[in-house]
VOPAGU-2260 file (C-alpha; in pm, 1 decimal, decimal comma):
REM VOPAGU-2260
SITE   aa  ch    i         X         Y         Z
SITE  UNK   A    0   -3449,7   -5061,3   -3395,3
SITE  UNK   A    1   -3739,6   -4844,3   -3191,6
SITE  UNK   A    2   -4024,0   -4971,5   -3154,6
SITE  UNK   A    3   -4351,3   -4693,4   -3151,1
SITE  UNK   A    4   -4615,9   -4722,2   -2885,9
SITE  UNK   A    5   -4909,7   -4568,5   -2956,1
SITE  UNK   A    6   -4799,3   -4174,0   -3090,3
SITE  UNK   A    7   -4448,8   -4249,5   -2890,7
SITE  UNK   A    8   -4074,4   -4322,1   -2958,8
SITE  UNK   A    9   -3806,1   -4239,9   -2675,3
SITE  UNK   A   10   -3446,7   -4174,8   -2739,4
SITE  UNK   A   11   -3249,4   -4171,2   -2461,6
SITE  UNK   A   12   -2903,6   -4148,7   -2291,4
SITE  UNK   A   13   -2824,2   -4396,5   -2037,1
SITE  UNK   A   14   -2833,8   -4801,1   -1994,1
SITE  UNK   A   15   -3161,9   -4940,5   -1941,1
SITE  UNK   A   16   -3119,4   -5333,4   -1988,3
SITE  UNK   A   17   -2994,4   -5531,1   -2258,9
SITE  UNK   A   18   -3159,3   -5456,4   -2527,7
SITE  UNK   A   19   -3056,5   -5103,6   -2521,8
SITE  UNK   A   20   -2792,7   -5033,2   -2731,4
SITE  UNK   A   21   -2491,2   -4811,0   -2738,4
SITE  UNK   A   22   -2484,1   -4501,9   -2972,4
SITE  UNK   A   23   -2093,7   -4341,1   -3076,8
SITE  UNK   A   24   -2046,4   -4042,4   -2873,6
SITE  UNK   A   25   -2314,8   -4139,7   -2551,2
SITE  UNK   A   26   -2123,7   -4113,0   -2245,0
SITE  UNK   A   27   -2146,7   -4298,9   -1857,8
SITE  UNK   A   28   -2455,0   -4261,5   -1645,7
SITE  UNK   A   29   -2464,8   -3976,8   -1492,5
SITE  UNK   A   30   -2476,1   -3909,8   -1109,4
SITE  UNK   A   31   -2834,0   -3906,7    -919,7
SITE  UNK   A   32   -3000,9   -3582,0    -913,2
SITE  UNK   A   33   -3241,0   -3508,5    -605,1
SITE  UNK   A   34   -3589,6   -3526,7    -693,9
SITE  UNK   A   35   -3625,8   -3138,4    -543,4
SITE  UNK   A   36   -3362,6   -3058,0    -808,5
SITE  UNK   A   37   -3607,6   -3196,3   -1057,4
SITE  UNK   A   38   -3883,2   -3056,2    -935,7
SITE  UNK   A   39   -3750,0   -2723,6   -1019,8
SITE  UNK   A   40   -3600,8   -2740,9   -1345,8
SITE  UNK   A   41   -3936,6   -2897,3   -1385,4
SITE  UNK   A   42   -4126,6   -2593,6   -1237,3
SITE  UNK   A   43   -3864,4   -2314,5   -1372,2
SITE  UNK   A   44   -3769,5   -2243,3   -1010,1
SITE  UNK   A   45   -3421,6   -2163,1    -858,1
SITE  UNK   A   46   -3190,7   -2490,3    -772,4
SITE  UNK   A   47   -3208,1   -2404,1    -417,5
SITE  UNK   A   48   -3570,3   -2383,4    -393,0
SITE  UNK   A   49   -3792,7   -2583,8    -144,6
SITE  UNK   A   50   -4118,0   -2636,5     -71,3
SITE  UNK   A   51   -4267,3   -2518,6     224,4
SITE  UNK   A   52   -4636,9   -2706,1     183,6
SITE  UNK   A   53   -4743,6   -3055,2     116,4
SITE  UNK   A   54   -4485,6   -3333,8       9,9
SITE  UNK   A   55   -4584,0   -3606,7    -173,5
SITE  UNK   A   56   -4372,8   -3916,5    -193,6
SITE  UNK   A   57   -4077,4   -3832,2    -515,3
SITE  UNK   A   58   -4179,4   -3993,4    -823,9
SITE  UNK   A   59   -4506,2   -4125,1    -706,8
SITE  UNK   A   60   -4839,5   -4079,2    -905,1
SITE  UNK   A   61   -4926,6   -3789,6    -721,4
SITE  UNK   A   62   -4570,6   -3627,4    -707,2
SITE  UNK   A   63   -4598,7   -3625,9   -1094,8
SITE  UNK   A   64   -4940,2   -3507,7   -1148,8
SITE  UNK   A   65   -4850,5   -3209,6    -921,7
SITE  UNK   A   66   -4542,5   -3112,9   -1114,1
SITE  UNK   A   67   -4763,5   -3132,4   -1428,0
SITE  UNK   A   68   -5033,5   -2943,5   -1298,1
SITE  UNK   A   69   -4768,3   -2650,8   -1120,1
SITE  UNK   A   70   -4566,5   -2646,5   -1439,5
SITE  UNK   A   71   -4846,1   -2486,3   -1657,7
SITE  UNK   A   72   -5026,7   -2271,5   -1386,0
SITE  UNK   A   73   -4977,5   -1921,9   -1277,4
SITE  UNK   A   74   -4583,1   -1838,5   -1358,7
SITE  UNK   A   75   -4586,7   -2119,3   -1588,7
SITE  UNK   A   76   -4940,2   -2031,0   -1755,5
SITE  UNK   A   77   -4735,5   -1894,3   -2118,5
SITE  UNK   A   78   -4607,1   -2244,3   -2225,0
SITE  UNK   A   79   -4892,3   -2442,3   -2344,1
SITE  UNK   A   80   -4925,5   -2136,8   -2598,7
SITE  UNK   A   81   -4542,6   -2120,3   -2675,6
SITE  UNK   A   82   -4545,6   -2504,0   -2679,3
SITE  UNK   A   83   -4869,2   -2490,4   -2904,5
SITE  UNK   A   84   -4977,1   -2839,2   -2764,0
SITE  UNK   A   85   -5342,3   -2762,3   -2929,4
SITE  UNK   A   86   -5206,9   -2712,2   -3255,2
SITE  UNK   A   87   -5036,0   -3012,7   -3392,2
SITE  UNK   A   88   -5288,5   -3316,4   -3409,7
SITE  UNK   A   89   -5105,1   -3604,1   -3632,6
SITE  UNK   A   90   -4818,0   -3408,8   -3697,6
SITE  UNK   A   91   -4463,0   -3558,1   -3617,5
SITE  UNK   A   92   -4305,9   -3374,0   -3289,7
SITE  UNK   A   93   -3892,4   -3418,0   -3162,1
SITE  UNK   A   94   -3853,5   -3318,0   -2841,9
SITE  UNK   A   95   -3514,2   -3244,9   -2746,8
SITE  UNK   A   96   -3435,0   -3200,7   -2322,0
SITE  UNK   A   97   -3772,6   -3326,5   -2227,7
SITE  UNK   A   98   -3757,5   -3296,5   -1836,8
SITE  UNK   A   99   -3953,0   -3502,2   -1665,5
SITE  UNK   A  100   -4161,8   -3594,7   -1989,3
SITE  UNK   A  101   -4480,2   -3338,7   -1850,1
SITE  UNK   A  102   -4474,4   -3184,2   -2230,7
SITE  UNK   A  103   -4432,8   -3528,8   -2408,1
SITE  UNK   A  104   -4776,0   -3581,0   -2221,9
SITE  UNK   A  105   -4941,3   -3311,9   -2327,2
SITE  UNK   A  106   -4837,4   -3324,6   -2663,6
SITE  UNK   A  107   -4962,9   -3724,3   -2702,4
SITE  UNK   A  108   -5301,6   -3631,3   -2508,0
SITE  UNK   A  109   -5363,1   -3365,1   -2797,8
SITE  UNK   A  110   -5299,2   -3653,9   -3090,8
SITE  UNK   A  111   -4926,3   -3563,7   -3204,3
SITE  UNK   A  112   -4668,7   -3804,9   -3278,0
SITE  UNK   A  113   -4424,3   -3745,9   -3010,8
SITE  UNK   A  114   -3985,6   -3866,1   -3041,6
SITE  UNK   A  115   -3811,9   -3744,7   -2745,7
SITE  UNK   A  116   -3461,0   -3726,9   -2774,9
SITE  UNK   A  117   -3301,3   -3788,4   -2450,5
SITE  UNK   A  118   -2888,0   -3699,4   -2436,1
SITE  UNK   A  119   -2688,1   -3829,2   -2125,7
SITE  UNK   A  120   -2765,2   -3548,7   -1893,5
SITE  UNK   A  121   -3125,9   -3634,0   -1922,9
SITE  UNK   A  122   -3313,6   -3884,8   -1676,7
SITE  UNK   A  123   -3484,2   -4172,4   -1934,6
SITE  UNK   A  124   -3604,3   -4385,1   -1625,4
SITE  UNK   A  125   -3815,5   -4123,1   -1493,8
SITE  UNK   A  126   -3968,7   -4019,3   -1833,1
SITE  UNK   A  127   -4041,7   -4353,0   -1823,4
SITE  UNK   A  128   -4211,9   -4339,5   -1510,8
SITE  UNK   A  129   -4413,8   -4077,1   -1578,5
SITE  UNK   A  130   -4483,6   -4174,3   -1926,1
SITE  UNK   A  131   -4581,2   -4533,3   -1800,7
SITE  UNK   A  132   -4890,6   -4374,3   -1605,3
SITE  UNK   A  133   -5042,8   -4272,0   -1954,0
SITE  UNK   A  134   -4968,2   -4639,9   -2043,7
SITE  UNK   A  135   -4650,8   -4578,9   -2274,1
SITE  UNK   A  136   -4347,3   -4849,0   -2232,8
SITE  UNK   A  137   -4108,7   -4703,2   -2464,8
SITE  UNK   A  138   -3796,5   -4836,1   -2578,3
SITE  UNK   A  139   -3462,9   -4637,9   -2500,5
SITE  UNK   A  140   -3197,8   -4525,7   -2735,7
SITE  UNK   A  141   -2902,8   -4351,8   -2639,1
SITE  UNK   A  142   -2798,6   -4049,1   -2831,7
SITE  UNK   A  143   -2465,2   -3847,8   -2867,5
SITE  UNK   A  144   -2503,9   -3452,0   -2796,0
SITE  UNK   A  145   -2471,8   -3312,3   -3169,7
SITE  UNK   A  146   -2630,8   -3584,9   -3362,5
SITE  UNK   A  147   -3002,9   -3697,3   -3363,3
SITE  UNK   A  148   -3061,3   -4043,5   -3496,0
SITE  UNK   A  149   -3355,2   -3975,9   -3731,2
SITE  UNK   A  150   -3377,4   -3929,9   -4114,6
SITE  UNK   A  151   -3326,4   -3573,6   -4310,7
SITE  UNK   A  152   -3709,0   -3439,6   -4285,2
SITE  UNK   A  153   -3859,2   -3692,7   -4116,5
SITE  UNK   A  154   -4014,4   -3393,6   -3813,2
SITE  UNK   A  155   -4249,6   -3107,5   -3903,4
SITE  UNK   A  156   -4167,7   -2973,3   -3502,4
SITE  UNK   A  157   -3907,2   -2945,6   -3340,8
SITE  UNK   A  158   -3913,0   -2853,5   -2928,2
SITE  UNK   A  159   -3562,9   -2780,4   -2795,6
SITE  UNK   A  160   -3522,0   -2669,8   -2426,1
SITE  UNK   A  161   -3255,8   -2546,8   -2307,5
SITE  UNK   A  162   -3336,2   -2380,3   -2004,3
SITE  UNK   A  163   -3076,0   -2675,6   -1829,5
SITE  UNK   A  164   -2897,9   -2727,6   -2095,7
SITE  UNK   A  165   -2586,6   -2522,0   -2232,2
SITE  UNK   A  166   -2628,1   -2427,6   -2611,1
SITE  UNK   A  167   -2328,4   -2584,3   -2789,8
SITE  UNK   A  168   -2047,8   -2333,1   -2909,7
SITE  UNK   A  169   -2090,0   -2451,2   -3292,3
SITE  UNK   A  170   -2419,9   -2505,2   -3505,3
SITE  UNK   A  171   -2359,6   -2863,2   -3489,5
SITE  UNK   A  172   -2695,1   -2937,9   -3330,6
SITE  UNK   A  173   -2873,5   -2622,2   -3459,0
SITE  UNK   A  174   -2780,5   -2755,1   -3809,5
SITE  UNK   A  175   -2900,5   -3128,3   -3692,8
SITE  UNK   A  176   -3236,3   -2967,4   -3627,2
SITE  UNK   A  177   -3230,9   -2807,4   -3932,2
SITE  UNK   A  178   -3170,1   -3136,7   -4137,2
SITE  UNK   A  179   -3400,9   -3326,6   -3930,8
SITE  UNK   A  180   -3732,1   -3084,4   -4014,7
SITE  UNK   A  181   -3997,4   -3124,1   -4301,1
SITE  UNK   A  182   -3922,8   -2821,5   -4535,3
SITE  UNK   A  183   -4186,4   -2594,8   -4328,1
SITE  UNK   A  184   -4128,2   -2695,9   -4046,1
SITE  UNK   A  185   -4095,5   -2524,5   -3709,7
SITE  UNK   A  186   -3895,5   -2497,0   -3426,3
SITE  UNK   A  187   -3948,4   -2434,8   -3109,2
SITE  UNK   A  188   -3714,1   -2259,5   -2865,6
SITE  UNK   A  189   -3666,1   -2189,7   -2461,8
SITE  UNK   A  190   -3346,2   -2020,4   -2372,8
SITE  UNK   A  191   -3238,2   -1818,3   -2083,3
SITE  UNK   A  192   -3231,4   -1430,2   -2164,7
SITE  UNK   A  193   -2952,5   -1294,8   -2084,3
SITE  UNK   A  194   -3096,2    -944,6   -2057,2
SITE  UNK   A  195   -3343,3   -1095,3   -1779,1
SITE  UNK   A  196   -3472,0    -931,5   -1432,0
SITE  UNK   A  197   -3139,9   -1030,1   -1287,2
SITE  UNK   A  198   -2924,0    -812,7   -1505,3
SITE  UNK   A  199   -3150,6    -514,2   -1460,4
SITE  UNK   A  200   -3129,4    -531,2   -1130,8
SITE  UNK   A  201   -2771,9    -583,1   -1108,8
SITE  UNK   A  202   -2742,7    -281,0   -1354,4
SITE  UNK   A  203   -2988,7     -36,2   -1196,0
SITE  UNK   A  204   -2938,3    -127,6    -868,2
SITE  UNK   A  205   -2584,1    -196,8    -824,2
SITE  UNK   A  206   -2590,5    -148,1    -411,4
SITE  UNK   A  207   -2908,6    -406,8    -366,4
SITE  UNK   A  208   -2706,9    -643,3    -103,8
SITE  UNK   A  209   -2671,1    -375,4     140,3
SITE  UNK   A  210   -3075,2    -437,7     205,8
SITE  UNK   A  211   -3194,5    -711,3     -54,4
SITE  UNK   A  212   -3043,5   -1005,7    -180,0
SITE  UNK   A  213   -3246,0   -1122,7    -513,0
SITE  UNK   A  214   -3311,5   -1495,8    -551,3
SITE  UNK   A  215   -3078,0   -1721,9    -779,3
SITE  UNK   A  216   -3198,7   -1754,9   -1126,9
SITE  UNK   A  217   -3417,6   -2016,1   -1245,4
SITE  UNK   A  218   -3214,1   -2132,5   -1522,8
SITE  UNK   A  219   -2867,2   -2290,3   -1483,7
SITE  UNK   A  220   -2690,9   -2261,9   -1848,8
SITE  UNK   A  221   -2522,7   -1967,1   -1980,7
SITE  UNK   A  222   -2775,5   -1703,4   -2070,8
SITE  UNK   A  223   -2797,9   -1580,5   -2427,8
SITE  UNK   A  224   -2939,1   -1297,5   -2645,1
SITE  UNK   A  225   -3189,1   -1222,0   -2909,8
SITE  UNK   A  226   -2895,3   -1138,5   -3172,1
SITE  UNK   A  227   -2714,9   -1489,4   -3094,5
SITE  UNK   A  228   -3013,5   -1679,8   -3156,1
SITE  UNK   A  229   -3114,3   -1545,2   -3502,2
SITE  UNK   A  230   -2733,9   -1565,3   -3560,2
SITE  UNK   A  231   -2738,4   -1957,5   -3430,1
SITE  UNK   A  232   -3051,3   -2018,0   -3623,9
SITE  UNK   A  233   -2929,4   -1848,1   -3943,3
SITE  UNK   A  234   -3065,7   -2093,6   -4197,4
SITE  UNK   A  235   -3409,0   -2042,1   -4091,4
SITE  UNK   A  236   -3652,9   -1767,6   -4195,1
SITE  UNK   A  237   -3939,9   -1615,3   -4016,4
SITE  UNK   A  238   -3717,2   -1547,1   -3648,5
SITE  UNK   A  239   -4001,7   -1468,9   -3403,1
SITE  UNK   A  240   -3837,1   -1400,0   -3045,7
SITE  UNK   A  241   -4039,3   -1338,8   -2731,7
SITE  UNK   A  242   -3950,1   -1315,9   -2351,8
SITE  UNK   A  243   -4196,1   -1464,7   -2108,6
SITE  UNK   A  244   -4175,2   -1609,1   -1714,4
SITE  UNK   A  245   -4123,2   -1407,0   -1431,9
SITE  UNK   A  246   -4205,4   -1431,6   -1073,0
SITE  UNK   A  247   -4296,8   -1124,4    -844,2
SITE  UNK   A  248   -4070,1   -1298,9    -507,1
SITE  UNK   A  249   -3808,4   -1203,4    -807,8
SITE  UNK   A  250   -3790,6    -838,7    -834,2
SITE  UNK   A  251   -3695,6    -628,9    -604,0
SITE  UNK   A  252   -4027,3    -516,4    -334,3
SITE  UNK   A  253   -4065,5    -122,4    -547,7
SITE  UNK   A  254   -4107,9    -326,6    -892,1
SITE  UNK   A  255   -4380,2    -541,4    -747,7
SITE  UNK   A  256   -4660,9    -330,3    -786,1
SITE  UNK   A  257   -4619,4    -306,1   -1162,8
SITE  UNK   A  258   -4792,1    -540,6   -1370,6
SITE  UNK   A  259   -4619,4    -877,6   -1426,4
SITE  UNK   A  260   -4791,0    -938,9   -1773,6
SITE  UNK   A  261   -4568,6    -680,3   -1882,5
SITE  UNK   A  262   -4275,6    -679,2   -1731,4
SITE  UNK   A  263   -4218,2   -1086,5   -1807,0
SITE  UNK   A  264   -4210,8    -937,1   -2166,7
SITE  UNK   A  265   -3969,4    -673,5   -2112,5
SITE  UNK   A  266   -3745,3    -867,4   -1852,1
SITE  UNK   A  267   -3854,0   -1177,7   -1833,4
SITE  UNK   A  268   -3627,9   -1511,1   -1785,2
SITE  UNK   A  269   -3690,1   -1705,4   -2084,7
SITE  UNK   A  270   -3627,2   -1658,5   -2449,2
SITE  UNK   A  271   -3901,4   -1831,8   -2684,1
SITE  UNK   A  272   -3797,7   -1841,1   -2995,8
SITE  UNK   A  273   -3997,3   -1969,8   -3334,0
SITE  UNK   A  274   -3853,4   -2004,9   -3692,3
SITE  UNK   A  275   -3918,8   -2211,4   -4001,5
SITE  UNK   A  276   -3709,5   -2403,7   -4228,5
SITE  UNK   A  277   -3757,2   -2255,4   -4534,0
SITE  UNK   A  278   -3958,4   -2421,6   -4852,9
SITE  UNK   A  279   -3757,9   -2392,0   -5072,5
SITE  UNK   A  280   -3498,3   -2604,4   -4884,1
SITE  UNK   A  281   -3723,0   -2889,1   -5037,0
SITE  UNK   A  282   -3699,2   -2774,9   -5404,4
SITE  UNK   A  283   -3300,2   -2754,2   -5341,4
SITE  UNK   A  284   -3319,8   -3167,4   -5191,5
SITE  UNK   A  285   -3511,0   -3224,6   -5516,2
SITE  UNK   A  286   -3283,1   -3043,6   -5761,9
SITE  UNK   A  287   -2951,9   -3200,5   -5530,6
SITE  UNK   A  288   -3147,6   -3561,7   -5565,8
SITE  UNK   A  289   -3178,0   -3527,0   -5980,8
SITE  UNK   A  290   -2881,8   -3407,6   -6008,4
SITE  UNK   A  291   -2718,4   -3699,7   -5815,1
SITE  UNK   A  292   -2939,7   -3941,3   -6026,4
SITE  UNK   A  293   -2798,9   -3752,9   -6357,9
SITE  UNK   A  294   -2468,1   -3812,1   -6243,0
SITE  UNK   A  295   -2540,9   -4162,7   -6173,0
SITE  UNK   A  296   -2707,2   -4232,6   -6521,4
């Protein structure tokens, strides 16, 4: 059983003492990752990227609230409105592939009720960490890959990134996000676009390493498309897709001078995607739930 602190309850993959407990389908620990490697999925930046400026000790106080304050400025400025931290007081948020837990914190410091699922390629002990510094001690569960542990409708948001994480090949987990929403509800996508800067550059400028070599993405997954998500998400209504994040050191030194506002919406590296479960989905549980109860009788 979880136990809820305050507006939080942490799923997670990975051992974490003996009260943990096993879930069918969670796999070993997984190797250390270097905290720079963190750092950048945390910051959208390429793998190989490393600072060149101040360097505060990994997974202190300060090394956190610099990641959370980088990870929403400048390149990052579109994801507290894609997120929609503001907009959810008291409502019941899942977040699955949290990071380093900087949106969990922003999402409790607005008033929502915050689940992160964690799966085994996540890090639990430093969401942990981080979480602990807004005085959180949650409990970890682990979790198998397609199967959240939470009731049918028991979410009215759900948050999945995966930026770092590939999209499974069936609608296993798409279908477990669908059963774990409110009729109503929302979810919240980041993907990597497969039609990015990258691939335009590649295209238009197919003879670029004779005098520029462009930086390595920012996302490490397979990149998809608009059509593939709508076709993924097919059982929910209202598909909104945007593209957002870009940085200038990206594109090539000619495209530079154009304006980055639009261009991160034409070429940008991340796929946001927004969709609803329908309402009617709870009239169908109601009509499935009498008829069961007929049946019964």
């Amino acid at each position: 059983m979880d136990r809820a602190l305050g507006h939080l309850r942490l799923f997670s993959g990975g051992p974490t003492g003996p009260a943990d407990e096993a879930a069918p389908g969670a796999t070993a620990a997984v190797m250390p990752v270097p905290p720079t490697t963190l750092a950048n999925r945390e910051l959208l930046r390429p793998p190989t990227y490393r600072r060149g400026h101040r360097e505060f000790e990994p997974y202190s106080a300060a090394w956190y609230d610099e990641l959370q304050l980088k990870r929403y400025a400048r390149h990052g400025g579109w994801l507290p409105s894609a997120l929609e931290f503001g907009r959810h007081p008291g409502e019941s948020v899942l977040l699955l592939n949290p990071g380093l837990g900087s949106d969990a914190a922003r999402y409790l410091q607005e008033g929502t009720e915050v689940t992160i699922a964690s799966g085994p390629a996540d890090h639990p002990e430093r969401i942990r960490e981080n979480l602990a510094r807004h005085g959180y001690e949650p409990r970890i569960i682990p979790i198998a890959a397609d199967r959240l542990p939470c009731p049918d409708g028991t979410h009215d948001i759900v948050v999945w990134n995966a930026i770092h994480h590939p999209i499974p090949d069936t609608s296993a987990l798409p279908d477990e996000v669908y059963r774990v929403l409110k009729a109503g509800g929302k979810v919240i996508g980041l993907f990597p676009a497969y039609y990015d800067a990258g691939f335009w550059q590649d295209l238009v400028l197919p003879l670029q390493r004779l005098y520029w070599r462009r930086p390595p993405d920012p996302t490490s997954t397979p990149k998809t498309t608009r059509k593939e998500l709508r076709r993924l998400f097919s059982r929910f209504v209202d598909h909104r897709v945007s593209k957002r994040h870009l940085r200038r050191s990206e594109l090539p030194h000619p495209w530079r001078v154009l304006p980055l506002a639009i261009l991160e919406r034409i070429i940008g590296r991340v796929l946001i995607l927004k969709a609803f479960k329908p309402l009617t989905a709870a009239r169908s549980a109601s009509t499935q739930s009498a008829t069961s109860g007929a049946v019964a009788a």
